[in-house]
Steps between C-alpha positions, in 0.01 A plus 500: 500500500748470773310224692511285169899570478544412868332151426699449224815564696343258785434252236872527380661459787307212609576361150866519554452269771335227392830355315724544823588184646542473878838520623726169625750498738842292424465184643595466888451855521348480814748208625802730432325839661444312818821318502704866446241685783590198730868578477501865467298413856767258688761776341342803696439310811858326502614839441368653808610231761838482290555866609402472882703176501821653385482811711493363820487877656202548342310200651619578853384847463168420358457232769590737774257768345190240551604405798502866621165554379372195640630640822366788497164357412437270746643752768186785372277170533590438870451884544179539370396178704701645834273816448163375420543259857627852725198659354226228555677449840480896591142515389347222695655649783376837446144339440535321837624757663205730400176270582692422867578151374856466632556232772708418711591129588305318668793332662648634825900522428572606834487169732 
C-alpha cells in the first residue's frame, strides 16, 4: 500500500511540472551583468592604486620594504654560494692531501 502511494506522489509531482515553462531572462541581461562586473572591476583596481598614489609615505615605505628583502636575499644567495666553494675547496685538499697527491711546482722560484 505505501509503494502504490509513493508512485502516486512521484507521479504528482512530475505532473506539476509538465505545465512549467522555462524561465527567460530580461533582454540584455547578460550585456548589463558584464557591463556592471566590468566597472565594479576598474572601480576596485582604481581604488587600490588611488590609495598608494595619494599616500606617498606609504609607497616609499613599501618600496623600501622590497628593497630590503631583496637585499637580504641576494646577500643569503652569495652566502650559500661563498660556502658551498670553501667547502669543495677544503675537501679536495683534504683528499689530496691524504693519497700524497700534493705537489709542489715544478718551477724553480729561486734563480
Amino acid at each position: 500500500m505505501e509503494e502504490n502511494n509513493i508512485n502516486n506522489e512521484i507521479e504528482a509531482t512530475l505532473g506539476s511540472l509538465d505545465n512549467m515553462n522555462r524561465a527567460e531572462a530580461p533582454p540584455y541581461f547578460y550585456t548589463r551583468l558584464e557591463a556592471r562586473l566590468q566597472q565594479r572591476k576598474t572601480k576596485v583596481s582604481e581604488g587600490f592604486y588611488q590609495q598608494i598614489l595619494n599616500r606617498p609615505a606609504l609607497a616609499v615605505s613599501m618600496l623600501t620594504v622590497f628593497l630590503v628583502l631583496n637585499i637580504i636575499a641576494l646577500r643569503g644567495i652569495s652566502s650559500i654560494n661563498n660556502l658551498q666553494q670553501a667547502k669543495t675547496s677544503g675537501s679536495l685538499q683534504n683528499f689530496a692531501t691524504e693519497y700524497n697527491m700534493n705537489t709542489g711546482s715544478v718551477y724553480n722560484s729561486e734563480r
